[in-house]
C-alpha positions in Angstrom: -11.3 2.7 15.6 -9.0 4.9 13.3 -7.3 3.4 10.7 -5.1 5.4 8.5 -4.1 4.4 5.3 -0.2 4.2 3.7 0.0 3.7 0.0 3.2 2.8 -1.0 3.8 4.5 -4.6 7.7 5.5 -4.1 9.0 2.9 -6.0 11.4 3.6 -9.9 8.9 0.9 -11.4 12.6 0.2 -13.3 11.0 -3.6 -14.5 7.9 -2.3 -16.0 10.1 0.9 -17.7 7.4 3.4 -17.1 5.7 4.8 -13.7 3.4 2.1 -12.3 1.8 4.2 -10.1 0.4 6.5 -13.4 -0.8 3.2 -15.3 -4.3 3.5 -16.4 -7.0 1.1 -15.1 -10.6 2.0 -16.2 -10.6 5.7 -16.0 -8.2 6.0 -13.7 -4.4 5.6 -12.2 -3.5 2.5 -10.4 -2.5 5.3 -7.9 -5.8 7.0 -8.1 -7.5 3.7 -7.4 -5.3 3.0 -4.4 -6.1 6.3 -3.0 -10.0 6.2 -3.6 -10.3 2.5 -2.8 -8.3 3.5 0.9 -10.9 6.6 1.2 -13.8 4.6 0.4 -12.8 1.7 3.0 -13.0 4.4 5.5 -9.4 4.9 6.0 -8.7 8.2 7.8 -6.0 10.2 6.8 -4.8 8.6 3.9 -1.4 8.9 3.1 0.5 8.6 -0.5 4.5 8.0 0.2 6.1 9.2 -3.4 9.8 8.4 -4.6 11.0 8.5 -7.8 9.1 10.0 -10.6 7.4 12.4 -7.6 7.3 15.2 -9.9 5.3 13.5 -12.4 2.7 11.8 -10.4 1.9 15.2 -8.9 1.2 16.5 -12.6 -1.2 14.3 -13.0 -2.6 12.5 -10.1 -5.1 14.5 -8.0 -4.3 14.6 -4.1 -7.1 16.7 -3.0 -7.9 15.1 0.5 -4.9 12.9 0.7 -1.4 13.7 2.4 1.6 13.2 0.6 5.1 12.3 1.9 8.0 12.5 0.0 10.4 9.6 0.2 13.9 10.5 0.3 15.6 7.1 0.9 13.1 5.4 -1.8 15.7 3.3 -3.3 16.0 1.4 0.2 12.9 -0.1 -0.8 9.3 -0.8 0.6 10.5 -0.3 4.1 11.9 3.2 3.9 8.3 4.2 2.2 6.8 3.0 5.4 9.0 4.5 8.1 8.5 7.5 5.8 4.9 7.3 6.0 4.3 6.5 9.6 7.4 9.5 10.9 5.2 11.8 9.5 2.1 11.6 10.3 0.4 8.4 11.5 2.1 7.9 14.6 0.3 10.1 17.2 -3.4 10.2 15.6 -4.1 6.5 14.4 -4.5 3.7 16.6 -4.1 1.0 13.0 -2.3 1.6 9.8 -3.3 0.1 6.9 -0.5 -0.8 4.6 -1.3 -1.3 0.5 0.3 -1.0 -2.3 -0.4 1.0 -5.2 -0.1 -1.7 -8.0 -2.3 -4.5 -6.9 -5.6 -4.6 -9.5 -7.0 -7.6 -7.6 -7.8 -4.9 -3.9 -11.4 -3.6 -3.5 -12.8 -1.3 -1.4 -14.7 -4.4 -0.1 -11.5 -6.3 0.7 -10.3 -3.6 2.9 -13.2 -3.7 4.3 -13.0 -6.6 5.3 -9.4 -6.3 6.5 -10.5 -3.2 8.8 -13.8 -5.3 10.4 -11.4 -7.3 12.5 -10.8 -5.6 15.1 -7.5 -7.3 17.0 -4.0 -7.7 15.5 -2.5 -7.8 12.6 -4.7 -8.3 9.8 -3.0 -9.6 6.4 -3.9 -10.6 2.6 -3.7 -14.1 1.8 -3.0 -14.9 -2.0 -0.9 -17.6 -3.4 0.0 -19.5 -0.6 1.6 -16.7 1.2 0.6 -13.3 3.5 1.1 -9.9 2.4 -0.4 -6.8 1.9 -2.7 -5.1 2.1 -2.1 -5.7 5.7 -3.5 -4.0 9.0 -1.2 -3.0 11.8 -2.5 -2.1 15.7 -0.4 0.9 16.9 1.4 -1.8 19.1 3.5 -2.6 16.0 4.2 1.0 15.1 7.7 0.8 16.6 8.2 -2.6 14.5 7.2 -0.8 11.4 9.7 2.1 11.8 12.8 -0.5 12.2 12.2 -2.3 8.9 15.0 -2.1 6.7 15.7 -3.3 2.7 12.7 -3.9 0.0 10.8 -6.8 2.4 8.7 -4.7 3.4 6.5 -6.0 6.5 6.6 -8.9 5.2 8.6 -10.7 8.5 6.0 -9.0 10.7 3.3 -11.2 8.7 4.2 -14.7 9.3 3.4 -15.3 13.4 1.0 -17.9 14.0 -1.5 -14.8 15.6 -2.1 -12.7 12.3 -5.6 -13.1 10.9 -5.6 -13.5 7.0 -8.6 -12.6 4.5 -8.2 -13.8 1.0 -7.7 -11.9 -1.9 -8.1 -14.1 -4.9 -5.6 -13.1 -7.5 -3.6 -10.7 -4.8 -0.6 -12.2 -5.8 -0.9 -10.1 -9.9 0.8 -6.8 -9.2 2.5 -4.4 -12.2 6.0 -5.1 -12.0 6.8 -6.0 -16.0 5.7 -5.2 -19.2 4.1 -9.1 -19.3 2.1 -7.8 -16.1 0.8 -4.9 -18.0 -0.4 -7.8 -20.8 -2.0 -9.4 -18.4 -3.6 -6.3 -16.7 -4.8 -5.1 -20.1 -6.7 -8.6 -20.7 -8.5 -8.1 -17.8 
């Protein structure tokens, strides 16, 4: 079953005061592992929505195999990334998209994994007591995805009673502030 892949890396990072996506995590940037964790799950295309601070990701971050979309309406939020994503290129070759992040430390390529063997529905990560991404989406909910609106995200589309959750133990650390860069760098 294809699965493509949408990392969201649009955001200002405005909190943190520096590009998250360009954050260095053992050798590489948080954006870089997104992208290579996505590749190595399988995920096929895999698709890199940029924002703000476009223009200096791309000097640094190597897209050789990936597609990139650029983000016009990135200060919407999450959602605009994802409509962004999908209007370009997902919706007439993937039957799921997998929806990530590109700040979460705690995703593996095993995780996805993991999220990609179930085969039926929507498939979400389950960290502190709550659903989230990274999530898979059956092409059924393409038309869902493109009408989200505002920084939620999917996050609506992840609470009905028929979505299957895999934990991801500490899912819930992503880089939003300086004091989750502290804790990142203790790791």
């Amino acid at each position: 079953m294809k699965t493509a892949a949408l990392v969201l890396a649009a955001g200002a990072s405005t909190r943190l005061g520096q590009p998250k996506q360009l954050v260095p995590l053992q050798g590489e940037t948080l954006l870089e592992r997104a992208l290579r964790l996505a590749c190595k799950a399988g995920c096929e295309p895999v698709i890199a929505v940029l924002g703000a601070h476009a223009g200096k990701i791309e000097a640094v971050v190597s897209f050789d195999g990936i597609h990139v979309v650029h983000n016009p309406a990135w200060q919407e939020g999450m959602a605009s990334s994802i409509r962004a994503g999908l209007h370009d290129l997902v919706m007439g070759r993937a039957e799921r998209l997998l929806v990530m992040a590109c700040d979460q430390p705690s995703v593996t390529a095993g995780h996805l994994q993991a999220l990609l063997q179930q085969e039926e529905g929507i498939v979400a990560s389950g960290y502190a007591g709550r659903r989230g991404i990274p999530a898979v989406f059956p092409r059924s909910m393409f038309g869902d995805l493109m009408h989200l609106r505002g920084d939620a995200g999917a996050r609506d589309l992840l609470r009905g009673e028929s979505v299957t959750v895999i934990d991801l133990p500490e899912g819930e650390l992503d880089i939003d502030t300086p004091a989750d860069l502290a804790r990142l760098s203790q790791t």
